[in-house]
C-alpha positions as CSV (number, residue, x, y, z in Angstrom):
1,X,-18.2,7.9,-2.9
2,X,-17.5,11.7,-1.5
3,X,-16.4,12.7,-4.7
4,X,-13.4,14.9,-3.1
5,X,-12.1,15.0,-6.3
6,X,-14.5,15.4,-8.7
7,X,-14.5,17.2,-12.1
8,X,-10.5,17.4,-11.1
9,X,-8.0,16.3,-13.9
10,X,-5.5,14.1,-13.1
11,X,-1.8,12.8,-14.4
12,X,-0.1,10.0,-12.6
13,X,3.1,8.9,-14.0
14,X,5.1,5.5,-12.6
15,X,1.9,3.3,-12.9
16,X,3.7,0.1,-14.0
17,X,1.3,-3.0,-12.5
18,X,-1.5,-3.4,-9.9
19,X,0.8,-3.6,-7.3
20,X,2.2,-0.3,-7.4
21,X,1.6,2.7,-4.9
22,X,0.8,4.7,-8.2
23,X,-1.8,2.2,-8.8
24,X,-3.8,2.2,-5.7
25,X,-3.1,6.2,-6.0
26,X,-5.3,5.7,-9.3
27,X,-7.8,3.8,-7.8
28,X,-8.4,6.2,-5.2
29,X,-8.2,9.2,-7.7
30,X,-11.2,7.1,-10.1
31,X,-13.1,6.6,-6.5
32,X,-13.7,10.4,-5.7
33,X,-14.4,11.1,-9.6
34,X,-10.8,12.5,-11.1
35,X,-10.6,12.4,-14.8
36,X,-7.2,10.3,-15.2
37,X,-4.3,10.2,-17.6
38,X,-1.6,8.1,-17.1
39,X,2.0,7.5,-18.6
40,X,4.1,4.5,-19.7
41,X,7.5,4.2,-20.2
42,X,8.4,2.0,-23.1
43,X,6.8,-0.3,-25.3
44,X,7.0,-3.0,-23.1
45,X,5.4,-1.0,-20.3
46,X,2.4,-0.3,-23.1
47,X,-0.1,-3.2,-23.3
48,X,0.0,-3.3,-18.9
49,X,-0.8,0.5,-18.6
50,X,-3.4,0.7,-21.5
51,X,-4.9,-2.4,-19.9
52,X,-5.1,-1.0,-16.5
53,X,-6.0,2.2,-17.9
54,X,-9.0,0.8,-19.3
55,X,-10.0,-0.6,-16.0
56,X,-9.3,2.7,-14.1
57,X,-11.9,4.0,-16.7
58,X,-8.6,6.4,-17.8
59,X,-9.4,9.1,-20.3
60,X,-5.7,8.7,-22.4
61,X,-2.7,6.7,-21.4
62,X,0.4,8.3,-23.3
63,X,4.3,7.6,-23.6
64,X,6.8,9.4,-21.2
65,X,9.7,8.1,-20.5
66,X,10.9,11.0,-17.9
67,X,14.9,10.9,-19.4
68,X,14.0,11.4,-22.7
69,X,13.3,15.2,-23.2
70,X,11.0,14.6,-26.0
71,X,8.7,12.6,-24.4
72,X,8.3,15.5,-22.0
73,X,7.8,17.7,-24.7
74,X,5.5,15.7,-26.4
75,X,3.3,15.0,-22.9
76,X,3.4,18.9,-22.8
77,X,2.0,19.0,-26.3
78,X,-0.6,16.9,-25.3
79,X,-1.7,18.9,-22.6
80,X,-1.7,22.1,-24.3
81,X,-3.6,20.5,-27.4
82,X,-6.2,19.4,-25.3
83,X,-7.0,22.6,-23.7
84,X,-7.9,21.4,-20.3
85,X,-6.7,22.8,-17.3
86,X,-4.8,20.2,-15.3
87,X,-5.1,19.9,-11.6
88,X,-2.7,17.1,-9.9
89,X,0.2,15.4,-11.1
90,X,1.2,11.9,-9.7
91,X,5.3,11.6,-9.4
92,X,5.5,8.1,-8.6
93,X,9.1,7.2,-10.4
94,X,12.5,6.0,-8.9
95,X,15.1,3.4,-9.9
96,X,18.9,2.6,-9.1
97,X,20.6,-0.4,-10.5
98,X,19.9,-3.7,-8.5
99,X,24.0,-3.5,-8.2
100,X,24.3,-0.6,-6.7
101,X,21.4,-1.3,-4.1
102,X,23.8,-4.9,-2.8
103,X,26.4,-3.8,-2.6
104,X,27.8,-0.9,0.0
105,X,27.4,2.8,-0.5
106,X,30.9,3.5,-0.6
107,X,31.2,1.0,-3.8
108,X,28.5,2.9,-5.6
109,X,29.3,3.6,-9.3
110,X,29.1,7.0,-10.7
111,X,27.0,5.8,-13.6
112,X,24.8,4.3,-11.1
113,X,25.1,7.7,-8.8
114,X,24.4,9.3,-11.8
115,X,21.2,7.4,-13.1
116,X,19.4,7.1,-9.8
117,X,19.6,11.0,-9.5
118,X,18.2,11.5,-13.2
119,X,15.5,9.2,-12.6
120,X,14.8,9.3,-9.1
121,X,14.8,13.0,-8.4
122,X,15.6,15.7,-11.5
123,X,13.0,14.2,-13.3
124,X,10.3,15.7,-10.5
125,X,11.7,19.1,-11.4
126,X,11.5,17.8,-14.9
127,X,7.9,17.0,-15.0
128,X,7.2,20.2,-12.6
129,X,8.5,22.2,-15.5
130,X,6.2,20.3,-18.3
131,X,3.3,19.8,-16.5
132,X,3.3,23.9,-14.8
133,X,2.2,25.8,-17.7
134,X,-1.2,23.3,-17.8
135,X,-1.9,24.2,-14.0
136,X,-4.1,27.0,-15.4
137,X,-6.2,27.5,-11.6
138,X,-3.7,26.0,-9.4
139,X,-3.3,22.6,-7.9
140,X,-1.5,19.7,-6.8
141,X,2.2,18.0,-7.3
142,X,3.2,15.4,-5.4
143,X,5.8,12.3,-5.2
144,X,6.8,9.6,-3.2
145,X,9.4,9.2,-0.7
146,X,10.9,6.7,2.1
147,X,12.6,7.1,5.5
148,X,15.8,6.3,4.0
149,X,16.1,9.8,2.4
150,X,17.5,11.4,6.5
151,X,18.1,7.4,8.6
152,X,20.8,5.0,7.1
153,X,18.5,2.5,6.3
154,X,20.4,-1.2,5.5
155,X,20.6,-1.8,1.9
156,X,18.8,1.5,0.9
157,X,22.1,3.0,-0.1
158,X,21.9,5.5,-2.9
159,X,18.3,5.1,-3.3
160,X,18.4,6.5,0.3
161,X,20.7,9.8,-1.0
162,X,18.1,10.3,-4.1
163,X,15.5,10.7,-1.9
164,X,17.5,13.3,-0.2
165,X,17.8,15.2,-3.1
166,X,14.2,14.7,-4.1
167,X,12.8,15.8,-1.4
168,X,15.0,19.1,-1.2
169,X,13.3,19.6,-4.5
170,X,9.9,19.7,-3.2
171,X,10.6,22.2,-0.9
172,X,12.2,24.7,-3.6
173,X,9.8,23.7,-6.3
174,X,7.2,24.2,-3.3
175,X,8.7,27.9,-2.8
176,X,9.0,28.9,-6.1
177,X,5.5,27.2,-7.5
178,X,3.0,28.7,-4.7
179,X,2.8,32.1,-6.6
180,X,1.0,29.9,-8.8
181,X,-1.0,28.7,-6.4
182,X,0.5,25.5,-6.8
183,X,1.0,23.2,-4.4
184,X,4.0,20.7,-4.0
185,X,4.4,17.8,-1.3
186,X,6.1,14.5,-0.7
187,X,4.0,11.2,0.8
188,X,7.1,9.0,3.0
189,X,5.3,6.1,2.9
190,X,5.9,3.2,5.3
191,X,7.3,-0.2,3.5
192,X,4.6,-1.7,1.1
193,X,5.2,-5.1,-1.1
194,X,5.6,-3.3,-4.4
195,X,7.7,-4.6,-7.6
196,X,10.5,-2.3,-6.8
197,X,10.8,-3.0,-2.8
198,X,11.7,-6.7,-4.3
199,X,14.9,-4.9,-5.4
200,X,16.3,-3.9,-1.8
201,X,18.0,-6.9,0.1
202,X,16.3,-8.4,3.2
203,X,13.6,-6.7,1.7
204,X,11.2,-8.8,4.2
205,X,13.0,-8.5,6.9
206,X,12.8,-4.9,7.2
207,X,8.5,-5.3,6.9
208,X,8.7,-7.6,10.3
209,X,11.0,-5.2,11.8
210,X,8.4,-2.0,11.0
211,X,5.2,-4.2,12.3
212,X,7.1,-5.5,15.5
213,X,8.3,-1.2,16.3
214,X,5.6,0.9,14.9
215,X,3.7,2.6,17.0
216,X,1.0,1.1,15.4
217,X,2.3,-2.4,15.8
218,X,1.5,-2.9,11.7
219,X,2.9,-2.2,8.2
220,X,1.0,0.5,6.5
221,X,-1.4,-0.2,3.9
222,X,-1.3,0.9,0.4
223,X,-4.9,2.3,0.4
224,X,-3.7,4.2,3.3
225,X,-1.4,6.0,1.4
226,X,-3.7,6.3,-1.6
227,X,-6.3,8.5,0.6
228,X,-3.4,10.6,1.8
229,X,-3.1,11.4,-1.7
230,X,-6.2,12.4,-2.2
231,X,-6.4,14.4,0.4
232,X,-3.1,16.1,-1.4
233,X,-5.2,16.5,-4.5
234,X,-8.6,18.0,-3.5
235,X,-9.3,21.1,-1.8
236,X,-9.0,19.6,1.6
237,X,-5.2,20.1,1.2
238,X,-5.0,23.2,0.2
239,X,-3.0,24.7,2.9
240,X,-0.4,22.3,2.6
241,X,2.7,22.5,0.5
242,X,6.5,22.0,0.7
243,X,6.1,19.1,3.0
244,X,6.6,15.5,3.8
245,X,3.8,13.4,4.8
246,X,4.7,10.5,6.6
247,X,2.1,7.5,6.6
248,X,4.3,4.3,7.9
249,X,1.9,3.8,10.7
250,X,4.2,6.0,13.1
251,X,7.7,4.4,12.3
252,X,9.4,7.2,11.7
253,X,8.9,8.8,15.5
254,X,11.0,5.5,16.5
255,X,14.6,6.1,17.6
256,X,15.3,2.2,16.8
């Protein structure tokens, strides 16, 4: 253990099960010494996150559901009510209707349109906002993003245009944040075998097609993108802000 990120205080939000990116992100985070809090959305999230809280060795686990503004305001609460200085936030949320991921872009709904946005991307400015006032020395905000958000990407649809949006928000959160010294960056991360990715069509196809092209000949690994983000969140990155970091072993240089 290097400890990169000791005595540093932690929120990740979008831990749902083991298999998520937000998971191995917390598993990384407990590795170098982070005090971690993480969020649930939902009872029926509850019991999972409490349970892997516990393992992570988590200091809280707390409701937010990022659409409802009270939760945010409540999480807020929480933050000033404890009185600790918070360090680097976890954005690790996204969803679009199964629906609207089948069928073609052109036939996406506006409710659908609507509800991938409000999930997918305003709530990082959301959470930017609640989570700001707690950054007391500085620190860390970062998300997660895919390829789709600039390539058409087969089946990605409006997934692909929220992450468009979402990552046009880091840069202006980027800009207007860094007077605070805070720092605000996007991890593109190469297809991984997470409970959402079973939600895009052809969804396997797409992980032979990235091993056979990549530069590296391989799929990333989720551990791989786990470090990334703790290089994010310690003092190693603190140069770095307003940008996308890709880590899909090198697929993205590919012009096929």
């Amino acid at each position: 253990m290097s400890n990169l990120l000791q005595n540093k205080n932690a929120l990740i939000l979008g831990l749902a099960n083991r298999w998520s990116l937000a998971y191995y992100i917390a598993r990384a985070f407990q590795r170098e010494g982070a005090n971690l809090t993480l969020t649930y959305q939902g009872e029926r999230q509850r019991q999972t996150v409490e349970e892997l809280g516990q393992e992570l060795g988590a200091q809280r686990v707390v409701a937010c559901d990022v659409t409802q503004q009270q939760e945010l305001d409540q999480l807020a609460e929480i933050l000033r009510a404890e009185g600790e200085k918070l360090d680097t936030v976890v954005h690790s949320i996204a969803f679009a209707n199964r629906e609207d991921l089948a069928r073609p872009f052109s036939q996406t709904s506006r409710d659908g349109f609507l509800l991938a946005h409000e999930v997918s991307t305003y709530s990082l400015l959301a959470v930017a906002r609640t989570v700001a006032p707690a950054m007391t020395e500085g620190g860390s905000i970062m998300t997660l993003t895919y390829l789709g958000s600039t390539r058409v990407l087969t089946n990605y649809n409006v997934m692909g245009v929220a992450k468009a949006g979402l990552e046009a928000s880091v840069r202006y959160l980027a800009s207007e944040l860094g007077a605070c010294n805070i720092r605000v960056n996007a991890i593109s991360a190469g297809p991984v075998k997470t409970a959402s990715a079973r939600g895009i069509k052809d969804f396997s196809k797409i992980l032979d097609h990235v091993s056979e092209v990549a530069p590296l000949k391989r799929n990333c690994d989720p551990a791989e993108v786990a470090d990334t983000a703790v290089f994010l969140a310690s003092d190693l990155g603190r140069g770095v802000t307003g940008n996308i970091l890709f880590v899909d072993a090198g697929y993205h240089i590919m012009a096929y």
